[in-house]
N, C-alpha and C positions, 0 to 999 in steps of 0.2 A: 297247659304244658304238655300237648301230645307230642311236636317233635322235639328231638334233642340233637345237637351240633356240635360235631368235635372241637374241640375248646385249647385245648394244646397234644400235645406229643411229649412224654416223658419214659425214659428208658429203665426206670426201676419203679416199682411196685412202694416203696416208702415216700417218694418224692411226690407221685401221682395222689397219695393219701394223706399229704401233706396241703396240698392242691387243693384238694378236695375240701378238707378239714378249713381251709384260710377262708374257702366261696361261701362255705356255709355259715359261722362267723359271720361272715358280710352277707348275708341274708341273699344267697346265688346259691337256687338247689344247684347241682354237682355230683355226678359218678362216674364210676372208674369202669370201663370197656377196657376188655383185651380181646380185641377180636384177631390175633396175629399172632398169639405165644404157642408156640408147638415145641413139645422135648428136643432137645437139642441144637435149637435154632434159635439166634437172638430176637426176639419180641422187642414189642412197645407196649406201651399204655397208652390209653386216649381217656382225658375227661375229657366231659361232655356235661353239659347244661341248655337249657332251654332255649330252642334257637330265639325265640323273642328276650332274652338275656344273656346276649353271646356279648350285645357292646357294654352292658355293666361289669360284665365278667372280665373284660378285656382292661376295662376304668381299674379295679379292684385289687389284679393278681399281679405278683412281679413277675416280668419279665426274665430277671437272672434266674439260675436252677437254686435250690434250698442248700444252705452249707449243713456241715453236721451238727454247730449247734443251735440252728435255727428248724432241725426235722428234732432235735431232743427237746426243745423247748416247746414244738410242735403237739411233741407224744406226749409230754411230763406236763407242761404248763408252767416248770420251774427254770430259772435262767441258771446257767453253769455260774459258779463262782469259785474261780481258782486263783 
């Protein structure tokens, strides 16, 4: 696993850890790069996973972004019941 290959593009820091959180779970190491946030300017996030596991990563991860109770069930482990 020496190199790593950016994996997707997400605009918030929870969403990107959420990402992250789901690849490893499905056994895809996975980390979060911000090589673009500077004060006052909107950033990204880039995870990244081992370029020889970019097409399991791609098999694995949804495509749509995370709603908020799939980032709390994420963080919690516990599903919302209301």
């Amino acid at each position: 696993m020496d190199k790593w290959a950016p994996f997707r593009r997400l605009a918030d820091l929870p969403s990107a850890q959420a990402l992250v959180e789901l690849l490893l779970t499905r056994e895809v190491p996975a980390r979060i790069e911000a090589p673009y946030l500077l004060p006052g300017i909107d950033g990204y996030f880039i995870v990244a996973v081992p370029l020889d596991l970019l097409n399991r990563a791609s098999w694995v991860a949804p495509e749509a972004p995370f709603d908020d109770a799939e980032l709390a069930y994420l963080a919690t482990g516990q599903l919302k019941t209301d």
